[in-house]
TORKOL-4160 file (C-alpha; in steps of 0.2 Angstrom, whole numbers, padded with zeros to 4 digits, m for minus):
110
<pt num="1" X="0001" Y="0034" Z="m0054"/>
<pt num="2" X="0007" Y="0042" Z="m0037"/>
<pt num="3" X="m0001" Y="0061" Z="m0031"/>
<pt num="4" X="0012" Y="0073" Z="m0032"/>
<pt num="5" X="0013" Y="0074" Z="m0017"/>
<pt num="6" X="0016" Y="0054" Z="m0012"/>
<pt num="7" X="0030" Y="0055" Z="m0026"/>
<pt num="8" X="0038" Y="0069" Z="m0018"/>
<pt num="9" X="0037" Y="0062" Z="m0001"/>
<pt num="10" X="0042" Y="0045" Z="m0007"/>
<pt num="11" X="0057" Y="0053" Z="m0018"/>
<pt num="12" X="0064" Y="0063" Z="0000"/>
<pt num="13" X="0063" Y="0046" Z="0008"/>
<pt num="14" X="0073" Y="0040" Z="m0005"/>
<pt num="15" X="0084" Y="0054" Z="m0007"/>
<pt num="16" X="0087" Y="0050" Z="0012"/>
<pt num="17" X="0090" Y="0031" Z="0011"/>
<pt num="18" X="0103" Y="0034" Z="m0004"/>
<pt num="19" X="0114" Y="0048" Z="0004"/>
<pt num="20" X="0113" Y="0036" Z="0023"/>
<pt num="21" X="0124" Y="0024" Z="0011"/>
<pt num="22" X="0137" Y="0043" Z="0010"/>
<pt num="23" X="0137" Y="0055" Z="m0002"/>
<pt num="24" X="0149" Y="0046" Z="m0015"/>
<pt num="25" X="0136" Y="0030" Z="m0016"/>
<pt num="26" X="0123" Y="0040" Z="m0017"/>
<pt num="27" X="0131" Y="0052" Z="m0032"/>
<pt num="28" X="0138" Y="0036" Z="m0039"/>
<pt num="29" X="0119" Y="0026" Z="m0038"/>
<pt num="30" X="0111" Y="0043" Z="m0048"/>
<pt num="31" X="0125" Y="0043" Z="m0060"/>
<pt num="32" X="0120" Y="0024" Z="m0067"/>
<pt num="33" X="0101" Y="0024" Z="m0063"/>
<pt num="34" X="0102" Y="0038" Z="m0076"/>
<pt num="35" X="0116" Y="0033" Z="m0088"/>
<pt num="36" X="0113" Y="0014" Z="m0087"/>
<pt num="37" X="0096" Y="0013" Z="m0083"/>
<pt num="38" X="0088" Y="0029" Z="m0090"/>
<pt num="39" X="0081" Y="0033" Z="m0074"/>
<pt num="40" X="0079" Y="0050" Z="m0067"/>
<pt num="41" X="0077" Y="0052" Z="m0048"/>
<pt num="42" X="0060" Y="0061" Z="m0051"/>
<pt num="43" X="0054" Y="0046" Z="m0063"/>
<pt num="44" X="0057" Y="0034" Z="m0047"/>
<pt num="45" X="0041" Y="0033" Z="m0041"/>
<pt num="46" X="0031" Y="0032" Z="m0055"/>
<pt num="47" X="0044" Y="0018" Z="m0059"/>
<pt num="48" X="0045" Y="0009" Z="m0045"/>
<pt num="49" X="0047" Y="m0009" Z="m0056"/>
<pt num="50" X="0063" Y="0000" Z="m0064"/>
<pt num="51" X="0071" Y="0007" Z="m0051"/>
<pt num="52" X="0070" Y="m0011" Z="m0041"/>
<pt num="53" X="0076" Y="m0020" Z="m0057"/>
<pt num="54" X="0093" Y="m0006" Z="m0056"/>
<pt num="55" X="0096" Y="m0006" Z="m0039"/>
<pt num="56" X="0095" Y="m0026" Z="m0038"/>
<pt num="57" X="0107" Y="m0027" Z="m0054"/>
<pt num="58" X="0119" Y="m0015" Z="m0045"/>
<pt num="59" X="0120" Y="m0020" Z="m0027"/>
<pt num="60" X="0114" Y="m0036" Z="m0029"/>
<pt num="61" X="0108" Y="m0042" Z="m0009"/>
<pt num="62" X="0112" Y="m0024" Z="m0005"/>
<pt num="63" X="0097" Y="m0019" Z="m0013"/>
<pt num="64" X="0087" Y="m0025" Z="0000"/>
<pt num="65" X="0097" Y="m0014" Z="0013"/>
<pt num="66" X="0091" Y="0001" Z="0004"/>
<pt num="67" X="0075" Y="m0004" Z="m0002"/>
<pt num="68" X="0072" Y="m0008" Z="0017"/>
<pt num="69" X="0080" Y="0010" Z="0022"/>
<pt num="70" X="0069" Y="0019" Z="0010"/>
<pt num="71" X="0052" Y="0010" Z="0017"/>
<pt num="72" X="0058" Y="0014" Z="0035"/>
<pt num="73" X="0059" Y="0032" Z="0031"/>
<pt num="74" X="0044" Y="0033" Z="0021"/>
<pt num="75" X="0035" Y="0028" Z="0035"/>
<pt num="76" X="0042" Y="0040" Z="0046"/>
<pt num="77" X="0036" Y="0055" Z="0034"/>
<pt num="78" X="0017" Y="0046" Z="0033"/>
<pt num="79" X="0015" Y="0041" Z="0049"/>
<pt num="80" X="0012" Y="0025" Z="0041"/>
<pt num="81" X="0018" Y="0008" Z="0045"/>
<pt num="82" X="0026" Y="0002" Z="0028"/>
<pt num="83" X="0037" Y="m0015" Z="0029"/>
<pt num="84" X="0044" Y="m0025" Z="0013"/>
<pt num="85" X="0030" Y="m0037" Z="0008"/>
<pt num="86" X="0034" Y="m0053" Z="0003"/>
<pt num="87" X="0027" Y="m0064" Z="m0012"/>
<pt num="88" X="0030" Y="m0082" Z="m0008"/>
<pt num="89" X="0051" Y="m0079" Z="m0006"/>
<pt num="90" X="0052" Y="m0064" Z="m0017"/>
<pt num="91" X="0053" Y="m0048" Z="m0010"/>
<pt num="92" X="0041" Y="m0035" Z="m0019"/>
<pt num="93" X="0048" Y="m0018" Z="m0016"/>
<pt num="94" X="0035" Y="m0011" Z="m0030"/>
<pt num="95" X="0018" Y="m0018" Z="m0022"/>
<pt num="96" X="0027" Y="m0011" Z="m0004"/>
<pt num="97" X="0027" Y="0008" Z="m0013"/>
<pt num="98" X="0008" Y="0005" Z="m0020"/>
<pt num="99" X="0002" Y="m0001" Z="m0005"/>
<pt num="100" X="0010" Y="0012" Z="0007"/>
<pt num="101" X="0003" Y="0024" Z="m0006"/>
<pt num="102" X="m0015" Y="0015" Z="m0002"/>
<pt num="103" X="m0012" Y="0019" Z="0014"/>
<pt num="104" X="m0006" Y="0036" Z="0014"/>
<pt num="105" X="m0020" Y="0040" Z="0003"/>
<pt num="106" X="m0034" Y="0035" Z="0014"/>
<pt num="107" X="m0030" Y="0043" Z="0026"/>
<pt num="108" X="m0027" Y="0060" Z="0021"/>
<pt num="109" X="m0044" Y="0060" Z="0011"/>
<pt num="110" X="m0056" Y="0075" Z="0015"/>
């Protein structure tokens, strides 16, 4: 499970990477993760899974736009290189949040 404070960075960056796509998408993306998908902005990155399962059933190849978007500005607020790892040709947007977490993590131990 994230630190509170990777869950919040992580849920600025994607905050930032939804409302990039204008403030109607980004509304309109919130409205069906929570109606459709029962998932709440805050629960995003605890569910990371879930929330790449929603945004691939509604944008279809778009996803990976955004997913893309939100790695780019996480790693802007870590410092961190983060890019999309990829698992033989599937594209694991999960295992790219839990090892930018590893990353973040170590280095900002005391």
């Amino acid at each position: 499970m994230p630190s509170d404070e990777f869950e919040k960075i992580l849920n600025q960056a994607v905050d930032d990477a939804m409302s990039q796509l204008g403030e109607t998408v980004r509304k309109t993306l919130s409205f069906y993760l929570r109606t459709t998908f029962d998932l709440k902005s805050e629960e995003i990155p605890r569910k990371t899974e879930e929330f790449d399962h929603a945004v691939n059933t509604l944008l279809g190849s778009g996803a990976t736009h955004l997913e893309s978007s939100i790695l780019r500005n996480l790693s802007a607020r870590i410092d961190v290189n983060v890019t999309m790892l990829i698992n033989g040709s599937e594209v694991r947007f999960a295992d790219s949040i839990s090892k930018a977490e590893e990353l973040y993590q170590s280095g900002h131990k005391v």
